[in-house]
C-alpha positions as CSV (number, residue, x, y, z in Angstrom):
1,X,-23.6,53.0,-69.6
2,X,-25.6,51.7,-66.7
3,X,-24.5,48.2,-65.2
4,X,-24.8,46.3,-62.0
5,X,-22.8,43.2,-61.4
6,X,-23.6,40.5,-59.1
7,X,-20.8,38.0,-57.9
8,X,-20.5,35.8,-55.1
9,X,-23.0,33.1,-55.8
10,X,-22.2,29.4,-55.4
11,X,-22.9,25.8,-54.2
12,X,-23.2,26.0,-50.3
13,X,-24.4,23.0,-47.7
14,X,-27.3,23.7,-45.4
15,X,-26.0,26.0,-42.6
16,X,-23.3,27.6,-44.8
17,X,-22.3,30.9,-45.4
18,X,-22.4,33.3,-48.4
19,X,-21.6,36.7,-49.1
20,X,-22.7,38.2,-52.7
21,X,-21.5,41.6,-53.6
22,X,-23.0,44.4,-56.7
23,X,-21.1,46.7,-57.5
24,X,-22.8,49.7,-60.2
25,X,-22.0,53.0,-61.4
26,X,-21.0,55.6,-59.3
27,X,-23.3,58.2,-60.3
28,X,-26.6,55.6,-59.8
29,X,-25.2,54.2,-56.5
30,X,-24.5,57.5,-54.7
31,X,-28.7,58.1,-54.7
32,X,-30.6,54.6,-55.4
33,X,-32.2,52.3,-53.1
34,X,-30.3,49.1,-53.6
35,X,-31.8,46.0,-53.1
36,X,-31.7,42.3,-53.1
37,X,-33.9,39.9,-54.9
38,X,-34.1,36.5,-55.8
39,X,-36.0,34.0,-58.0
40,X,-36.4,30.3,-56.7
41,X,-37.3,28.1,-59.9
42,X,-40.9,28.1,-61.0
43,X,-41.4,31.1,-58.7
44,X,-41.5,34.7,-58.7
45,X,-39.0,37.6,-58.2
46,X,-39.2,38.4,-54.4
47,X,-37.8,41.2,-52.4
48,X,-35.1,39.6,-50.0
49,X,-33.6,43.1,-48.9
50,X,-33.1,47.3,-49.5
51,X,-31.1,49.5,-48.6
52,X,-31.1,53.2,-48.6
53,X,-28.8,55.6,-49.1
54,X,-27.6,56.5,-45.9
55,X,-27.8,53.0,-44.7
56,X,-31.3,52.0,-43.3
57,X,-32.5,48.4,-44.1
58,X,-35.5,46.9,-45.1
59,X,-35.9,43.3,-44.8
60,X,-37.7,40.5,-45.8
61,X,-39.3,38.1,-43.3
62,X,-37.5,35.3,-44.4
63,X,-33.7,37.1,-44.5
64,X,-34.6,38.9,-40.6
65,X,-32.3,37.7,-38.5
66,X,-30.2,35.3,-41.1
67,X,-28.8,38.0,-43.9
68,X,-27.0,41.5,-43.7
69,X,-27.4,43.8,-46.3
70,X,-24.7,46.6,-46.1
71,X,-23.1,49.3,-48.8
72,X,-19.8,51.1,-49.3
73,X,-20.4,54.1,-50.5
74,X,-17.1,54.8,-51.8
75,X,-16.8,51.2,-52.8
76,X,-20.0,51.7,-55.2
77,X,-20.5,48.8,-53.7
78,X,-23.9,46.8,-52.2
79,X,-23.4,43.1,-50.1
80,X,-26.0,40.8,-48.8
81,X,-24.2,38.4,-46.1
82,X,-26.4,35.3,-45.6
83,X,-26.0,32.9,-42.7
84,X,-27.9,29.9,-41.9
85,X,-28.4,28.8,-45.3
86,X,-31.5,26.5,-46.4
87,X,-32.6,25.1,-49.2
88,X,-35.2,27.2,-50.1
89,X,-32.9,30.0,-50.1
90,X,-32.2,28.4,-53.4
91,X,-32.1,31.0,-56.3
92,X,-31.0,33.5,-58.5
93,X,-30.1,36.2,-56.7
94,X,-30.6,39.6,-58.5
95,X,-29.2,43.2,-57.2
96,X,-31.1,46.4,-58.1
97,X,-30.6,50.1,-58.4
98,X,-34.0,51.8,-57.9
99,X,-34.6,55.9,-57.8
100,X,-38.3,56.5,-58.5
101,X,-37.4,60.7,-58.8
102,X,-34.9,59.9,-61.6
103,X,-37.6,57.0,-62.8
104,X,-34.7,54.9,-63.2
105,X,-35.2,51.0,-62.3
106,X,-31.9,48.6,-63.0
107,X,-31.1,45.1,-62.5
108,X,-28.4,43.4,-62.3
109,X,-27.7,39.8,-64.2
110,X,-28.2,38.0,-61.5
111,X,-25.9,34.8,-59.6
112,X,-27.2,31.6,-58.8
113,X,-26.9,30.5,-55.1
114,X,-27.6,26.8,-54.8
115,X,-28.0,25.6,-51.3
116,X,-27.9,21.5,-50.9
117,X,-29.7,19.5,-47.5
């Protein structure tokens, strides 16, 4: 069984700090692109960040230079530490497992960060 599970998600004040983590399956994790998305209400699932496996990023314009993406391999383990929260970071905040060889595609349940001004 395949899972991914998100945790880390809260209330945070403009300007705060947040760190979410996903852990998954070890035989997934060791060859997927992980990733972070999120879903603002009323709004569409959005790539926030990626993450290869050997550790090259790929970032959305709006996390550049505000959120971290990172993985421990031997963790199983994917994190996305934001900074310089603002509201409209506002969302729920899925992680994802993608391989497009092995035509696998998983998400995670998601974890809602809620950022007030």
């Amino acid at each position: 069984q395949v899972q991914l599970v998100e945790s880390g998600g809260g209330l945070v004040q403009a300007g705060g700090s947040l760190r979410l983590s996903c852990a998954a399956s070890g035989r997934i994790f060791s060859s997927a692109i992980m990733g972070w998305y999120r879903q603002p209400p009323g709004e569409q699932r959005e790539l926030v960040a990626t993450i290869t496996r050997t550790g090259t990023p790929n970032y959305a314009d709006s996390a550049k230079g505000r959120f971290t993406i990172s993985r421990d391999n031997a963790k199983n383990t994917v994190y996305l530490q934001m900074h310089s929260l603002k509201a409209e970071d506002t969302a729920v905040y899925y992680c994802n497992a993608n391989n497009a060889l092995l035509s696998y595609n998983y998400w995670g349940q998601g974890t809602q960060v809620t950022v007030s001004s």
